[in-house]
PDB file of N, CA, C and O in Angstrom:
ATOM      1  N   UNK A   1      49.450 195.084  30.048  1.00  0.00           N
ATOM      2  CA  UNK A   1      48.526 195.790  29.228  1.00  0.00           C
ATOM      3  C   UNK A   1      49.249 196.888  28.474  1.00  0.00           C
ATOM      4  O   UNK A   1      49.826 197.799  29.067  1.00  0.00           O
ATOM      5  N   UNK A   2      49.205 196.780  27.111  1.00  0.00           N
ATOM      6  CA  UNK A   2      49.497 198.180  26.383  1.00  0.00           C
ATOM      7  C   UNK A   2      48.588 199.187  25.907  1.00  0.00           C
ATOM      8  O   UNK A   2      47.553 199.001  25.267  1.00  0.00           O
ATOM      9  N   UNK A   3      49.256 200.641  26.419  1.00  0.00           N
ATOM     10  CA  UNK A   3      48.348 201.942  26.376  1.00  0.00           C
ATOM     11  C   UNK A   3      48.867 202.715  25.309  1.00  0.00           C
ATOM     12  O   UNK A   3      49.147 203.909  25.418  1.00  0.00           O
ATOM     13  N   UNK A   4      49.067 201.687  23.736  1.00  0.00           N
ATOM     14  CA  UNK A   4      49.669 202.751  22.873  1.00  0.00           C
ATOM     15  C   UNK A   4      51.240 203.379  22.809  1.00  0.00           C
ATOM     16  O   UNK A   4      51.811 203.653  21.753  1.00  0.00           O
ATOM     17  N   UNK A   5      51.810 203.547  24.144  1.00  0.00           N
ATOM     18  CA  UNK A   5      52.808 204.134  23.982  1.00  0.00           C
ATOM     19  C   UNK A   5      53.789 202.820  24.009  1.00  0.00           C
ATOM     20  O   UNK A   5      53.766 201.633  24.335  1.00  0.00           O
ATOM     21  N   UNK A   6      54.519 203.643  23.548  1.00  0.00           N
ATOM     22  CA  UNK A   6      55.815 202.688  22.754  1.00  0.00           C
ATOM     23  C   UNK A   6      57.207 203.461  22.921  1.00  0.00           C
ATOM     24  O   UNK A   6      57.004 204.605  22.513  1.00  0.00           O
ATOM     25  N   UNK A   7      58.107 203.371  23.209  1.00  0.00           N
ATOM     26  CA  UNK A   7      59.745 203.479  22.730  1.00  0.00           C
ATOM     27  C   UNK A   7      60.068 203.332  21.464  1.00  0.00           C
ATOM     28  O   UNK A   7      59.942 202.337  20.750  1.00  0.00           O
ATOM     29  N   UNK A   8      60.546 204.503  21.191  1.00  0.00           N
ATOM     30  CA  UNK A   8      61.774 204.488  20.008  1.00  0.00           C
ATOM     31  C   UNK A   8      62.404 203.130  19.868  1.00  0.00           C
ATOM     32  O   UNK A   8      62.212 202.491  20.902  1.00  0.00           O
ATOM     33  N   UNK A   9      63.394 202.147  18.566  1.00  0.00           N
ATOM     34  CA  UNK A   9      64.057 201.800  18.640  1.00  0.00           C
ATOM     35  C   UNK A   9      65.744 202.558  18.767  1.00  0.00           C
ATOM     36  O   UNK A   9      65.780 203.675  18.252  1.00  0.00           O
ATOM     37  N   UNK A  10      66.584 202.254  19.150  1.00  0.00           N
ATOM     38  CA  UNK A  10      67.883 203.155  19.643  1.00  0.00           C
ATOM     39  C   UNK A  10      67.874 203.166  17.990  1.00  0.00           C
ATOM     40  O   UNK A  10      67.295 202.227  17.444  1.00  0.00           O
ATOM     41  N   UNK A  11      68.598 204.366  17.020  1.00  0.00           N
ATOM     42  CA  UNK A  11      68.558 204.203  15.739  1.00  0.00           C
ATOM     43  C   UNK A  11      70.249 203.511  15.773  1.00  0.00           C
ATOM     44  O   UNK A  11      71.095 203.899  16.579  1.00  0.00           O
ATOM     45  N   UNK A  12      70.464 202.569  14.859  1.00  0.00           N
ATOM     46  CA  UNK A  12      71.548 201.729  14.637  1.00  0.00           C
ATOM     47  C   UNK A  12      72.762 203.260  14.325  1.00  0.00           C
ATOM     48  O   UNK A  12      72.559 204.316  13.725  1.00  0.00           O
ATOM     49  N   UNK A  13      74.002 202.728  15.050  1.00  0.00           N
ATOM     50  CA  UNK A  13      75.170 203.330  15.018  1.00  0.00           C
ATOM     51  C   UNK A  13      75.956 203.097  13.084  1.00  0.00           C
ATOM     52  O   UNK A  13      75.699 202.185  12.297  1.00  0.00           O
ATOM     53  N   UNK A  14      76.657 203.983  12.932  1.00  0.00           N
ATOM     54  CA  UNK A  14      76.598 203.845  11.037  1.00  0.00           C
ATOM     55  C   UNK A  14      77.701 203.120  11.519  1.00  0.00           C
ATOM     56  O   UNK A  14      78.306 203.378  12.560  1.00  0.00           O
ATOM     57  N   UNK A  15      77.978 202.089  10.635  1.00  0.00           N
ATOM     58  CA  UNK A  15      78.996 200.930  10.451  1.00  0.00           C
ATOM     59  C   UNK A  15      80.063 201.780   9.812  1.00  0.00           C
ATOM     60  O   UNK A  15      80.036 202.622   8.915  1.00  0.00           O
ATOM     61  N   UNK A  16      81.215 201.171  10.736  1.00  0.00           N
ATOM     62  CA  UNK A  16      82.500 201.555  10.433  1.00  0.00           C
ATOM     63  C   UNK A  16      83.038 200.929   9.196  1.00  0.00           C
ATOM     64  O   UNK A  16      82.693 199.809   8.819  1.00  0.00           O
ATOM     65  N   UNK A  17      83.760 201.569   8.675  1.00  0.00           N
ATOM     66  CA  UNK A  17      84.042 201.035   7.192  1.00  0.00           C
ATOM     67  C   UNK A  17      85.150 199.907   7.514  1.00  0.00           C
ATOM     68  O   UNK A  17      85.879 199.781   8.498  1.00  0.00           O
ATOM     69  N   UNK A  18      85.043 199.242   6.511  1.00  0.00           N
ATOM     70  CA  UNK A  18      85.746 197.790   6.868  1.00  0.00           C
ATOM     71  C   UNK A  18      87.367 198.147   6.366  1.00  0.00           C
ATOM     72  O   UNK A  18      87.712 198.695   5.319  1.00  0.00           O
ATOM     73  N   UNK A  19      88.252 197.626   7.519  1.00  0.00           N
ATOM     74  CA  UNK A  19      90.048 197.800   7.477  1.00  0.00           C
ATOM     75  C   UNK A  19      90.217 197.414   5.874  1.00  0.00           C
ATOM     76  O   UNK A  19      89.790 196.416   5.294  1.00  0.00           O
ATOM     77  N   UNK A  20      90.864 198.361   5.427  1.00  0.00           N
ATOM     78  CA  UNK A  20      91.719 197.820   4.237  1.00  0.00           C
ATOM     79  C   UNK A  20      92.606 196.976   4.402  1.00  0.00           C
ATOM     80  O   UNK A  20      93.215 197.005   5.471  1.00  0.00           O
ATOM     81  N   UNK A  21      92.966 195.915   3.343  1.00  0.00           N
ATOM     82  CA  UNK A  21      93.949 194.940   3.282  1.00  0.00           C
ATOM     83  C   UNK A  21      95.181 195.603   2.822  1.00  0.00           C
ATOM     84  O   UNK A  21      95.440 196.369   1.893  1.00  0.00           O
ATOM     85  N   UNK A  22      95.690 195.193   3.538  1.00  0.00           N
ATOM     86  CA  UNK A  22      96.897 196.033   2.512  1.00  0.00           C
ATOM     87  C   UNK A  22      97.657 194.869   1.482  1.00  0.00           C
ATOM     88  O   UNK A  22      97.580 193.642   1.549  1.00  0.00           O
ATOM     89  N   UNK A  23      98.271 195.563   0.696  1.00  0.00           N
ATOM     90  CA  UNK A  23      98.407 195.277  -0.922  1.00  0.00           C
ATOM     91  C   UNK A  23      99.276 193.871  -0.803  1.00  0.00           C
ATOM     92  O   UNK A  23      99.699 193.653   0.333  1.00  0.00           O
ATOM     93  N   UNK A  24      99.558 193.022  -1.674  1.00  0.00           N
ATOM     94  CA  UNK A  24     100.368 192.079  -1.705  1.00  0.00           C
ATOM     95  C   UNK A  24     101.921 192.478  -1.971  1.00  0.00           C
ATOM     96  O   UNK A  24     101.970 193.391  -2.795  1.00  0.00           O
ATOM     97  N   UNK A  25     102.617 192.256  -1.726  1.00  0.00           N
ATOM     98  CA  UNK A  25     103.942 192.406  -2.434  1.00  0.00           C
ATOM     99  C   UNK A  25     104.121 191.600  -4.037  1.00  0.00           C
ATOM    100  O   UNK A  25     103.631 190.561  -4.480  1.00  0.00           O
ATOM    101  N   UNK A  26     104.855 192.400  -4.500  1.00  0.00           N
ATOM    102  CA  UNK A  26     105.473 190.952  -5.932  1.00  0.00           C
ATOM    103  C   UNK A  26     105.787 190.168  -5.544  1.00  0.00           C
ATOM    104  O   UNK A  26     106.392 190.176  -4.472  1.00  0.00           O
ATOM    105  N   UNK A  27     105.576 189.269  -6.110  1.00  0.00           N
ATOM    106  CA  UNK A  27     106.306 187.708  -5.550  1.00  0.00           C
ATOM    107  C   UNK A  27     106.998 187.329  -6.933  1.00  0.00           C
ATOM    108  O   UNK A  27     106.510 187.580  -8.035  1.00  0.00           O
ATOM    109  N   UNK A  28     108.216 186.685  -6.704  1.00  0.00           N
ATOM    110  CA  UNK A  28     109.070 186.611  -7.663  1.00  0.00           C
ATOM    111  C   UNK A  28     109.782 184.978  -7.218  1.00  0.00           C
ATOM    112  O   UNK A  28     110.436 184.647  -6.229  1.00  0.00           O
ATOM    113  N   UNK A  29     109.432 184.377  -8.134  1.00  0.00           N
ATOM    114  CA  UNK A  29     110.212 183.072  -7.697  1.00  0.00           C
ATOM    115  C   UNK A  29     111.756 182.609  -7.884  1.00  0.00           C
ATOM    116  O   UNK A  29     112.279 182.777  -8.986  1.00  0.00           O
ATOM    117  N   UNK A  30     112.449 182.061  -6.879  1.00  0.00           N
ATOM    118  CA  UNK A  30     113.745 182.289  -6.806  1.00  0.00           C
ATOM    119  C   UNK A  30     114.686 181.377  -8.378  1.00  0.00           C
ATOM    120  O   UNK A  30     115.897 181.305  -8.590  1.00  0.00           O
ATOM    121  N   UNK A  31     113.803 180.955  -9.000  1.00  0.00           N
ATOM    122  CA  UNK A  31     114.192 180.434 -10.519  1.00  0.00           C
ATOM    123  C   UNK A  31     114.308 181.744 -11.399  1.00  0.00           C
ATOM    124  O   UNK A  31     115.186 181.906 -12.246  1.00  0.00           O
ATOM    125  N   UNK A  32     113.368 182.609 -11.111  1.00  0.00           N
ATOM    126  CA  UNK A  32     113.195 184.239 -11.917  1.00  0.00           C
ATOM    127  C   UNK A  32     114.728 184.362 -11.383  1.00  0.00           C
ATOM    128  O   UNK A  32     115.642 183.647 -11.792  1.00  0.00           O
ATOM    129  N   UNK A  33     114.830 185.146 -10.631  1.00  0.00           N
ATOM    130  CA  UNK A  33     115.764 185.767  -9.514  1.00  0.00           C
ATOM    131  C   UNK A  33     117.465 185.559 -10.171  1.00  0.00           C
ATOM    132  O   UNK A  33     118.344 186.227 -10.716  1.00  0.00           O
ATOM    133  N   UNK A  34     117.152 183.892  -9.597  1.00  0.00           N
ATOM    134  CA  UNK A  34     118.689 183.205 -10.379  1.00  0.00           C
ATOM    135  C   UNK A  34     119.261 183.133 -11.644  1.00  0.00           C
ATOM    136  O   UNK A  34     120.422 183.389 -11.963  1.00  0.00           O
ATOM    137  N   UNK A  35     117.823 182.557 -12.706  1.00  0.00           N
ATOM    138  CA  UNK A  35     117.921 182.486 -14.291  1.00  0.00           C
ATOM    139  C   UNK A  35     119.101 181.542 -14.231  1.00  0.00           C
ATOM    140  O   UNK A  35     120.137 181.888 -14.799  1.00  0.00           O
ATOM    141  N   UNK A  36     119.043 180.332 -13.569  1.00  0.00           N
ATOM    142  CA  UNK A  36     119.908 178.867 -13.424  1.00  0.00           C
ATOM    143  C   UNK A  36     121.221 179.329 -13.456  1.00  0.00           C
ATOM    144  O   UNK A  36     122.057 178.798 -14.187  1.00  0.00           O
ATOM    145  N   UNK A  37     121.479 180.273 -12.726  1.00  0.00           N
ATOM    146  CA  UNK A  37     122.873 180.363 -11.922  1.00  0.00           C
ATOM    147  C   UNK A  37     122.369 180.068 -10.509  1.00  0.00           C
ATOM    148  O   UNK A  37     121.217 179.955 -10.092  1.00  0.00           O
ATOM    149  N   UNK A  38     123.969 179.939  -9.664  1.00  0.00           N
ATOM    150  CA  UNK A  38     123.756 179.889  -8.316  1.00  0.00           C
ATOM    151  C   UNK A  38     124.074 181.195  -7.267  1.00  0.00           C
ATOM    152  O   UNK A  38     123.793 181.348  -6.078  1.00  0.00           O
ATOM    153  N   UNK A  39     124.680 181.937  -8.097  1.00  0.00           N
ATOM    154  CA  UNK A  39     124.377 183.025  -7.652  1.00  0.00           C
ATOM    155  C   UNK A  39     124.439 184.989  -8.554  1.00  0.00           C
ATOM    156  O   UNK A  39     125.190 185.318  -9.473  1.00  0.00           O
ATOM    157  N   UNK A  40     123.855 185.485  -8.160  1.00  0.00           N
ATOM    158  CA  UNK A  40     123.751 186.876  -8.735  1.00  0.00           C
ATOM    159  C   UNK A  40     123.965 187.859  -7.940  1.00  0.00           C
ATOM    160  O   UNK A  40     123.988 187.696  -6.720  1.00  0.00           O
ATOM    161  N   UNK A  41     124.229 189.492  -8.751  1.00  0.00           N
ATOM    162  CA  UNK A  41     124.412 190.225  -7.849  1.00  0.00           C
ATOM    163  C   UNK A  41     123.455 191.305  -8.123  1.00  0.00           C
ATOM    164  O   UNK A  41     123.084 191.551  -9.271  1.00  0.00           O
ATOM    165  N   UNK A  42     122.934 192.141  -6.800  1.00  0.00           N
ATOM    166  CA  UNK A  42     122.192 192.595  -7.346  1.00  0.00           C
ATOM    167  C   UNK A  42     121.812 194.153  -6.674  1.00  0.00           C
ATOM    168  O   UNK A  42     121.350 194.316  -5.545  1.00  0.00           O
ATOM    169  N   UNK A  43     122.108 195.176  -7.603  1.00  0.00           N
ATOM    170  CA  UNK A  43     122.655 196.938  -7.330  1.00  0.00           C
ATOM    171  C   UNK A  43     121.211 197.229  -6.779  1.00  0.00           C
ATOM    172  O   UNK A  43     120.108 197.083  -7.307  1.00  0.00           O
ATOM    173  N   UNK A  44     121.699 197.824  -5.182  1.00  0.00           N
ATOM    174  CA  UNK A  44     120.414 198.906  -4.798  1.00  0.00           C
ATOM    175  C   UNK A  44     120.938 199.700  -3.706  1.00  0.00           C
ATOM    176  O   UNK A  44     121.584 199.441  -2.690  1.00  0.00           O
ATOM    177  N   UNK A  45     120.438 200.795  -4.255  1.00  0.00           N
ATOM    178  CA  UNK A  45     121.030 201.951  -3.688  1.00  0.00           C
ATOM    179  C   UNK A  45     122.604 202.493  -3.365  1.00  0.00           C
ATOM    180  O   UNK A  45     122.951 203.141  -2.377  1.00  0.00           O
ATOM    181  N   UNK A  46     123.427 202.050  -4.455  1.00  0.00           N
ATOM    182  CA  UNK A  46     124.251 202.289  -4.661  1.00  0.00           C
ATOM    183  C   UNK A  46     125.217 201.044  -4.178  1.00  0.00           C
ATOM    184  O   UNK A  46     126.435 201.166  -4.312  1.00  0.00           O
ATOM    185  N   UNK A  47     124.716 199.976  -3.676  1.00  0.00           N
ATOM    186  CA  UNK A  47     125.297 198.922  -3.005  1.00  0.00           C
ATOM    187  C   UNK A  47     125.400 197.269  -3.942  1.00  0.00           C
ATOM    188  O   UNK A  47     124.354 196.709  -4.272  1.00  0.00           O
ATOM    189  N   UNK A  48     126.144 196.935  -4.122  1.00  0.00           N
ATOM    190  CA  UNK A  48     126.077 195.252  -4.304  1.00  0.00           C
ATOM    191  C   UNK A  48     125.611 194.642  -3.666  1.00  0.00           C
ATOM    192  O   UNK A  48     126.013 195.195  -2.642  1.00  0.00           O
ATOM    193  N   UNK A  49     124.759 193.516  -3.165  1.00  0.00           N
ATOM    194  CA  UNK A  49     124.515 192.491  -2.982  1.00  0.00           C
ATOM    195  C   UNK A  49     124.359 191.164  -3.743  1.00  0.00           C
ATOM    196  O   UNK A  49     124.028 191.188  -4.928  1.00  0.00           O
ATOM    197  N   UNK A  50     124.592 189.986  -3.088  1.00  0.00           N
ATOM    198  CA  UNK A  50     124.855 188.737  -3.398  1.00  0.00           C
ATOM    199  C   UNK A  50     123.767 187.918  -3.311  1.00  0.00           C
ATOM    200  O   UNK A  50     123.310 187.750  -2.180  1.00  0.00           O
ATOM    201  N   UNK A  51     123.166 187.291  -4.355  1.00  0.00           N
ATOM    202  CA  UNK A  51     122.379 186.471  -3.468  1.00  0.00           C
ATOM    203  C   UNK A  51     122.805 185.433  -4.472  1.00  0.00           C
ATOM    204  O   UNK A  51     123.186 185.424  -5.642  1.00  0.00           O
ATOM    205  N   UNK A  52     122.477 184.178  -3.088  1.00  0.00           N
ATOM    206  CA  UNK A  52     123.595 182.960  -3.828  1.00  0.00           C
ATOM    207  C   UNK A  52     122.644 181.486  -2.959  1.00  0.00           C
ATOM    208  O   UNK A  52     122.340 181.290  -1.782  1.00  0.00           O
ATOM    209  N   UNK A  53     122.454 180.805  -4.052  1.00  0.00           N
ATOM    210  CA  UNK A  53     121.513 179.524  -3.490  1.00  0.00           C
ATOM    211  C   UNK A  53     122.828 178.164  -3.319  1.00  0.00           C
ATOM    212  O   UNK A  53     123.821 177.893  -3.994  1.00  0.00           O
ATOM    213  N   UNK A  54     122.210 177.548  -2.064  1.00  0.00           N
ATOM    214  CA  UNK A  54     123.099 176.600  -1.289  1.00  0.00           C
ATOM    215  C   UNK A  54     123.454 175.298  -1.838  1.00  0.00           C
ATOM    216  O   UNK A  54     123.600 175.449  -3.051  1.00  0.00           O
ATOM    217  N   UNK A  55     123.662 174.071  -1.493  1.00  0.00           N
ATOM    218  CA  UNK A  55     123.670 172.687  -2.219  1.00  0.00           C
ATOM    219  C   UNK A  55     122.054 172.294  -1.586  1.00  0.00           C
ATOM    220  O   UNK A  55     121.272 171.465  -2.052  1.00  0.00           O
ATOM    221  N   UNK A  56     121.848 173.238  -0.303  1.00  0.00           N
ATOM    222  CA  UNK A  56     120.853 172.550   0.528  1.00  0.00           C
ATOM    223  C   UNK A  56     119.166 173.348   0.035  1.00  0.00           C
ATOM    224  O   UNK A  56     118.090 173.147   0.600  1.00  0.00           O
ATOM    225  N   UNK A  57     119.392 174.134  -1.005  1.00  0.00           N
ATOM    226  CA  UNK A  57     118.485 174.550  -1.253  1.00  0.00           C
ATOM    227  C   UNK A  57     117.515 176.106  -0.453  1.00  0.00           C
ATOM    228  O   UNK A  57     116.346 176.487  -0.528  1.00  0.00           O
ATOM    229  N   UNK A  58     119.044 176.744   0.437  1.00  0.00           N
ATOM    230  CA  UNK A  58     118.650 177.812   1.148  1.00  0.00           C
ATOM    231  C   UNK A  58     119.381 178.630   0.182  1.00  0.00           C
ATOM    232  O   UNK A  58     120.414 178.371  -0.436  1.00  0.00           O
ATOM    233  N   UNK A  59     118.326 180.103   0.174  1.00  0.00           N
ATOM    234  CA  UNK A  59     119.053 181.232   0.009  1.00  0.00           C
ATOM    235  C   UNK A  59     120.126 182.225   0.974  1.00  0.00           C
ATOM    236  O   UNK A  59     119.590 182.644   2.000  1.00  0.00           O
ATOM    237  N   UNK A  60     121.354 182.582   0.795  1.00  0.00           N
ATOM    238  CA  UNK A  60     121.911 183.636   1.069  1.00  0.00           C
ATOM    239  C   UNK A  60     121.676 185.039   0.566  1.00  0.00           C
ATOM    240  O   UNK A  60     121.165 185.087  -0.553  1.00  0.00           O
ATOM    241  N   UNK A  61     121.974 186.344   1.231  1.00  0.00           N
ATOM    242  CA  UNK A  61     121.648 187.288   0.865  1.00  0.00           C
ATOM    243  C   UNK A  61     122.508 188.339   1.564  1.00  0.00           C
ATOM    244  O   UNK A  61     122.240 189.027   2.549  1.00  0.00           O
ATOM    245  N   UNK A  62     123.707 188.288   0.742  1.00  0.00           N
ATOM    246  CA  UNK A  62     124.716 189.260   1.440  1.00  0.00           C
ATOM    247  C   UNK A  62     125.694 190.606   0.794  1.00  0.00           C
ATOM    248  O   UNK A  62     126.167 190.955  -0.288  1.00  0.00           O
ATOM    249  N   UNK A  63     125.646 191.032   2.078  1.00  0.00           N
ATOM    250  CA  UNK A  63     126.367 192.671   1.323  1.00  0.00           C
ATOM    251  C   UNK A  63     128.048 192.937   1.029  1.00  0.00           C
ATOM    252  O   UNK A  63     128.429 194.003   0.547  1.00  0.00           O
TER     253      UNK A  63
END
């Protein structure tokens, strides 16, 4: 039997804001990169590096 009285509903908790994605990187395809050589060099931070594609179709990437 109901006498009128009633309970509150619990009031809903505020929704947490949804995780940011974080950003994509550039993507640069290794045809950009090369410009139909097999290998290039390439200055960062005061350093040379090599990057040099295989017969087998792997990249190297050396200092």
């Amino acid at each position: 039997m109901n006498h009128g009285c009633s309970t509150p509903a619990p009031a809903a908790a505020p929704a947490a804001p949804a995780p940011r994605a974080a950003p994509r990187p550039t993507q640069l395809s290794s045809v950009e990169l090369l410009r139909g050589e097999r290998l290039v060099e390439i200055a960062h931070n005061g350093e040379i590096y090599r990057l040099q594609a295989t017969r087998q179709g792997k990249l190297i990437l050396t200092k």
